[in-house]
C-alpha positions in Angstrom: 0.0 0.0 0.0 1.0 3.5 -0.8 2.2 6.5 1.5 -1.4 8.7 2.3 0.7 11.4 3.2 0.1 14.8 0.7 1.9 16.9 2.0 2.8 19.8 4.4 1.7 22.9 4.6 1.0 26.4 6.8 -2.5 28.3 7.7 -3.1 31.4 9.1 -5.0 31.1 12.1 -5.7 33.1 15.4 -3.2 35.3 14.4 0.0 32.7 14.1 1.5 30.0 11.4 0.4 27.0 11.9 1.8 24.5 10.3 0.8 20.5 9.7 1.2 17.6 7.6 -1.7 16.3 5.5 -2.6 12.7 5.2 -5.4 10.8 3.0 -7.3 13.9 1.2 -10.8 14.2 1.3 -11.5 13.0 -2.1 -13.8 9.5 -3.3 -15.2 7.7 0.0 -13.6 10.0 2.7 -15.2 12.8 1.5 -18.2 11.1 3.3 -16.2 10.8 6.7 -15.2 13.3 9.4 -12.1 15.2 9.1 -9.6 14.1 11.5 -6.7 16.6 13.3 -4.4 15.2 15.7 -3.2 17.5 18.4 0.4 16.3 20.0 1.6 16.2 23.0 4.0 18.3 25.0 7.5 17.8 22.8 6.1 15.6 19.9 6.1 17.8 16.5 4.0 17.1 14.2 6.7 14.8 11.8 7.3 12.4 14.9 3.3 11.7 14.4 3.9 10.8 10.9 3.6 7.5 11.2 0.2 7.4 12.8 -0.9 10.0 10.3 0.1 7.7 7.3 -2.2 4.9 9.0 -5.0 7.6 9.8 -4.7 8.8 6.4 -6.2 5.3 4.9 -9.5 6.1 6.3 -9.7 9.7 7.1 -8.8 13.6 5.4 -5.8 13.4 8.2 -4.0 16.4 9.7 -1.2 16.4 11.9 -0.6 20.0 13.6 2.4 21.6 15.2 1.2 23.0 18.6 2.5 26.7 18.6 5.7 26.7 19.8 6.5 23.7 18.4 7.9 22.0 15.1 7.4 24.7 11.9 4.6 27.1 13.5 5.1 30.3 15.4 7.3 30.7 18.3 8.3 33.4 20.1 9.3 34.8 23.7 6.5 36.7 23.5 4.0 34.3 22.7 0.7 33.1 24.6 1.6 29.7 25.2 -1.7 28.9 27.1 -4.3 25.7 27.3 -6.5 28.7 25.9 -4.9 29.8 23.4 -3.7 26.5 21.9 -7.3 25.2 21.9 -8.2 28.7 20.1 -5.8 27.6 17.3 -7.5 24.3 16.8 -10.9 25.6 16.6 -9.3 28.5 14.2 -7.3 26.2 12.4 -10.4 23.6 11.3 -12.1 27.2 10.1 -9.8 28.4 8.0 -9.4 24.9 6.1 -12.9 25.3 5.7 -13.5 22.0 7.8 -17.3 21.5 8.3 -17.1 18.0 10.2 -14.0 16.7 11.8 -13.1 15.1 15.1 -10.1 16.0 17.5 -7.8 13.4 18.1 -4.9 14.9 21.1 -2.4 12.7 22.9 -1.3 13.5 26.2 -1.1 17.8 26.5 -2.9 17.5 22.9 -6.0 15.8 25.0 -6.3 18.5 27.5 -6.0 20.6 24.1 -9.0 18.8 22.5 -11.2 19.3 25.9 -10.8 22.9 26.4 -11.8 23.3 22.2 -14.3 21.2 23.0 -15.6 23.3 25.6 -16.1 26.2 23.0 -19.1 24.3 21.2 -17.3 25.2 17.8 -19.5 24.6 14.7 -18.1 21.2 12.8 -16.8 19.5 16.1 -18.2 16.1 16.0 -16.0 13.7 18.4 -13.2 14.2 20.8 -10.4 11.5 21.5 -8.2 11.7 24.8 -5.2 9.9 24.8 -4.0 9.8 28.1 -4.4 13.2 29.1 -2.4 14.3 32.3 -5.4 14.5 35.0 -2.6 16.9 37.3 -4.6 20.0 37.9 -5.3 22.2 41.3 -5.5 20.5 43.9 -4.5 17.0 42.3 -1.7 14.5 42.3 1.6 16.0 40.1 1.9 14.8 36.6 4.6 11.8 36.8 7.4 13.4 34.2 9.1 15.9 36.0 10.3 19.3 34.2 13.9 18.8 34.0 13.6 15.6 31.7 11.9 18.3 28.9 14.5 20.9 29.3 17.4 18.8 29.5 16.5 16.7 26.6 16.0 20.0 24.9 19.0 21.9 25.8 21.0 18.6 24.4 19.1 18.4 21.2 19.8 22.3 20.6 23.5 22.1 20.8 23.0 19.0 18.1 23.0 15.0 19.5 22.8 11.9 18.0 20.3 9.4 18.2 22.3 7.3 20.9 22.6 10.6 23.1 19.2 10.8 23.5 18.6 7.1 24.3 19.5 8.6 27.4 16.0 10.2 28.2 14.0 7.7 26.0 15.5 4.3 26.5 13.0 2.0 25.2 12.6 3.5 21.7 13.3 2.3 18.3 16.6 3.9 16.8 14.3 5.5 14.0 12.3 7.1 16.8 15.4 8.4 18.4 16.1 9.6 15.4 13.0 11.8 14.5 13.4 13.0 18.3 16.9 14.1 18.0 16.4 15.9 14.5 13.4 17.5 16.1 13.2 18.1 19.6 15.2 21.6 19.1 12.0 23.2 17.4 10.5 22.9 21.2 10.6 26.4 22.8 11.8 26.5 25.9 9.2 28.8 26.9 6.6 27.1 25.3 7.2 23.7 27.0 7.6 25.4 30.9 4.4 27.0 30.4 2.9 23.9 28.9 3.9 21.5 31.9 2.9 24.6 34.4 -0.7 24.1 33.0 -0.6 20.9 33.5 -1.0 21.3 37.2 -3.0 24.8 37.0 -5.5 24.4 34.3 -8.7 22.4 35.6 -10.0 20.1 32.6 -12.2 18.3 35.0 -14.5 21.2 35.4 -14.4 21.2 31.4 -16.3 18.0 31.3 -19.5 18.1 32.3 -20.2 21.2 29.7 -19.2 18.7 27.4 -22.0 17.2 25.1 -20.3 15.3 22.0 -19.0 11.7 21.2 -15.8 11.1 23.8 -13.0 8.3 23.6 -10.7 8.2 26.9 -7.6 6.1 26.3 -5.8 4.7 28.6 -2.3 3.4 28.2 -1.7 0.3 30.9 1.6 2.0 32.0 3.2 5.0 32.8 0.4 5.6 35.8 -0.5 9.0 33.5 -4.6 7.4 33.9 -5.7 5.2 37.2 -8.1 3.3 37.5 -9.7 6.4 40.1 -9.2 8.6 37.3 -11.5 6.3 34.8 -14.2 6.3 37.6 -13.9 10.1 37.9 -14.2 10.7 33.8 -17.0 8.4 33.8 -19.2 10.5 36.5 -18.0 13.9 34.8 -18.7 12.9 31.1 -21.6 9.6 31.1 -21.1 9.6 27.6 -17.4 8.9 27.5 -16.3 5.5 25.6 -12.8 4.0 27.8 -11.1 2.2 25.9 -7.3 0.4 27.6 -4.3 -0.4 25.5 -2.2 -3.5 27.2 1.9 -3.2 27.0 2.1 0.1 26.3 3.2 3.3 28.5 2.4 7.1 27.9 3.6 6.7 24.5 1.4 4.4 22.8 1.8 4.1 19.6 5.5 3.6 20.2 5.2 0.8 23.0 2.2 -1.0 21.0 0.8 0.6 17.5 -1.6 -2.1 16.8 -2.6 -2.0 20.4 -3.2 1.5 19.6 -5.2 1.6 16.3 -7.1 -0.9 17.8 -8.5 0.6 20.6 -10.3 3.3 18.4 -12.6 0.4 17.2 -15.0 2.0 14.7 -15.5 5.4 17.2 -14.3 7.8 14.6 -16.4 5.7 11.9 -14.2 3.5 10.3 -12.2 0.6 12.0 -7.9 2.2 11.7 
């Protein structure tokens, strides 16, 4: 089977570039199917999501973004980094594409991402994914990852490493992965990322959720301790209409630890079996 990757590609939208890689197109039977934009997580530009976007891209009109701050979109010292404002450019980015049904899929900060859009009501919104979202928040437990794993990875990928150096930080990953990460990881403001992991433990999601009224997927990967089972229970009471789904032998990162785990716990939610 062929690559579904198109290409890549920047938008104007809430006032920054945003750039992303486009997967799949919208043309024969996907024009009949929901859009699809993933939403990354903390460090993870949109390239080291490729891979998933090639598989989403089969099935759906796929786009991969690069959170501000991140990757090829706008960064700057003076920049909002905010939960706010990145879900602003999601809902801003789907308009200027002219997307008029699509469903958020965000992996770790890109689920917290996905639920404060999601809060907005935006026109074309259909389903929201979570893929183990940090539940840290006021008054909560601490995210596990600590701070100085982001910036010290970063502050070595700036001055230029190799894969092997940054085996170091991720030590169960492929040496293609390591790759990608080393290449990349230096488009991560600095800025961006501290503010990022400060929200993570001052923005309240859980209040989000019971405004919420669409289609919901929680995932859960079965290590890493991001999701408990409390935290399942608690997602549950705040959003009844939330779909859990678990993906065995796989941490935080799961389509790196198990990708057909991964695809597989989608089941046909976003309309077509991955």
């Amino acid at each position: 089977m062929g690559s579904s990757f198109l290409y890549g590609a920047n938008v104007r939208a809430n006032g920054i570039r945003q750039h992303y890689l486009r997967y799949g197109g919208s043309d024969g039977v996907r024009a009949r199917r929901d859009a699809v934009i993933i939403v990354p997580g903390i460090t993870s530009p949109a390239i080291t999501w490729g891979f998933v976007g090639e598989r989403f891209g089969r099935q759906f009109d796929t786009y991969v973004l690069d959170v501000r701050g991140r990757g090829l979109s706008s960064a700057s010292d003076e920049l909002d980094y905010s939960l706010d404002a990145q879900a602003a450019d999601v809902i801003a980015f789907a308009e200027a594409l002219g997307l008029t049904r699509y469903a958020i899929v965000g992996h770790s900060m890109g689920g917290r991402i996905g639920i404060r859009a999601a809060l907005a009501n935006p026109r074309g919104l259909s389903k929201l994914v979570m893929i183990d979202p940090p539940v840290s928040g006021p008054g909560r437990r601490a995210y596990p990852s600590k701070l100085p794993w982001y910036v010290d990875s970063m502050a070595l990928a700036r001055q230029g490493c190799s894969a092997e150096q940054m085996r170091a930080f991720c030590p169960t990953w492929t040496e293609e992965q390591l790759q990608l990460r080393a290449e990349w990881l230096h488009t991560c403001n600095e800025r961006a990322i501290i503010a990022s992991f400060e929200g993570f433990h001052s923005d309240d999601i859980h209040g989000d959720l019971p405004s919420l009224k669409l289609p919901a997927m929680l995932m859960q990967a079965s290590r890493g301790d991001v999701i408990l089972a409390a935290d399942v229970d608690e997602f549950r009471s705040l959003l009844p209409q939330v779909v859990v789904s678990r993906v065995e032998d796989a941490g935080h990162m799961i389509p790196w630890d198990n990708e057909a785990g991964f695809y597989a716990a989608f089941g046909d939610f976003l309309g077509a079996a991955l």
